[in-house]
N, C-alpha and C positions, 0 to 999 in steps of 0.2 A: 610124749611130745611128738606132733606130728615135723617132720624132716622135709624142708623144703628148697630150700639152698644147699645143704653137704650130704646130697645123696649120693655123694663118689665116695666119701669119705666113710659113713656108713655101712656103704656094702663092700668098698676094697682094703679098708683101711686095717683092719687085723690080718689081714694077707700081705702086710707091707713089712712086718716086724717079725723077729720072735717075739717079740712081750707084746699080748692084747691093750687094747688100748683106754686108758681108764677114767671116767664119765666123772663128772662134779656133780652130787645127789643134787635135785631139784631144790631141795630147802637153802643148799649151800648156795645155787644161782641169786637166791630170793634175797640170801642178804648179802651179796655180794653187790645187788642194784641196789640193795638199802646205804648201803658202803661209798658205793661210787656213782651211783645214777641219781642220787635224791630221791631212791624208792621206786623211780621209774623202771619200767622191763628194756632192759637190755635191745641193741638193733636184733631182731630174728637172730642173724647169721651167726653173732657170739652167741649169744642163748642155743643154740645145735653143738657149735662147736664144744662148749662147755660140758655140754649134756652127754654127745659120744664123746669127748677125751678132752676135755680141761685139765686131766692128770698129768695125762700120757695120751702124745697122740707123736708116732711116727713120722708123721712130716712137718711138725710144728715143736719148735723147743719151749716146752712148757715151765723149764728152766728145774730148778734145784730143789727148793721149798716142798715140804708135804703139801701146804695148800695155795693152791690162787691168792687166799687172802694172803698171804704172810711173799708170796711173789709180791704182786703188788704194791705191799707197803711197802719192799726191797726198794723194788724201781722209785715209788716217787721217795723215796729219800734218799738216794743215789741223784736222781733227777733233780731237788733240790740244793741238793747239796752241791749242784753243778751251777746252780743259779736259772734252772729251770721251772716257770711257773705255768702251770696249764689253767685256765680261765672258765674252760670249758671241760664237762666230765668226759673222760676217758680212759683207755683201759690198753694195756699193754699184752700186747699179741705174743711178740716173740723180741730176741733182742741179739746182738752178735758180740758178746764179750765188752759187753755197756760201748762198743764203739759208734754201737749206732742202736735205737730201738724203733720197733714196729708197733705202732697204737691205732688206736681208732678213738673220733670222737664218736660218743654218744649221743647225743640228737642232730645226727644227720640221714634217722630212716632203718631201714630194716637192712642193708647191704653195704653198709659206706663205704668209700673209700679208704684205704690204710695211707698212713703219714709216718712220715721218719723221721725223727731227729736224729741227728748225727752228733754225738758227745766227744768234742774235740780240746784237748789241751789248750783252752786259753789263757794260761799262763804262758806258751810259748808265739803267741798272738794270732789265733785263731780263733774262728766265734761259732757258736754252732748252724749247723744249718737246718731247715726244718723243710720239709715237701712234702706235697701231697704226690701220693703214689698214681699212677696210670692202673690200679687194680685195685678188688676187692677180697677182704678174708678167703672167701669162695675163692675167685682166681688162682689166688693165692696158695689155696690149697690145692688144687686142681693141678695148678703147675708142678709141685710138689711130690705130688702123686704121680703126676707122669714119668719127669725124671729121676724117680726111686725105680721104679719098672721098669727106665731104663741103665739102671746102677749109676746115674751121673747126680744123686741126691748125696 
């Protein structure tokens, strides 16, 4: 797969870790847009990320699960179960202790923007919030990268 967005990531990205960083095999991408895109290919920028380290990737928490698949189904049913319905395909990047999760939708292009929901106790009368981020996967990563370099990751 040609790398055209996380060429930082590709070339520094196993010099960030002791544990190299571990790639989702191409068939696994294929149905994973079967899964959550309606068979469509994924934006570019998840399709790289996926490729070099869907597993395991040092600046990205790819979470618990052996696979994406079984990540995924975690979140939206976690996500439901919060009364969270997403309309639009998308796909869950990273997440910080379900306090808050990092997605992207899926037809908005080959870079999108990343969105937040934030998963707040509304039971104690709080709703959740949703944003769209001022950055992309790339950025995202790139930020990530720098600040591990500089031990503040």
């Amino acid at each position: 797969m040609e790398i055209i967005y996380l060429q930082q990531l590709r070339d520094e990205g196993n010099s960030l870790s002791p544990w190299p960083m571990s790639p989702v095999p191409l068939s696994e991408i294929e149905q994973l847009e079967q899964l959550y895109n309606n068979g469509n290919p994924f934006p570019k920028v998840l399709r790289e990320f996926l490729y070099l380290a869907g597993n395991y990737c040092p600046v990205v928490d790819t979470g618990i699960h052996n696979t994406q698949h079984e990540e995924q189904e975690w979140y939206r049913e976690r996500l439901l179960e919060e009364g969270k319905v997403f309309s639009r395909p998308f796909f869950v990047v990273d997440a910080w202790n379900f306090d808050s999760i990092l997605y992207m939708y899926l037809d908005e292009g080959d870079n999108p923007l990343l969105r937040t929901v934030y998963v707040i106790d509304e039971a104690a009368g709080y709703n959740p919030v949703y944003e769209t981020r001022d950055f992309t996967l790339k950025d995202f990563i790139e930020n990530n990268i720098k600040l591990c370099k500089e031990d503040l990751y």
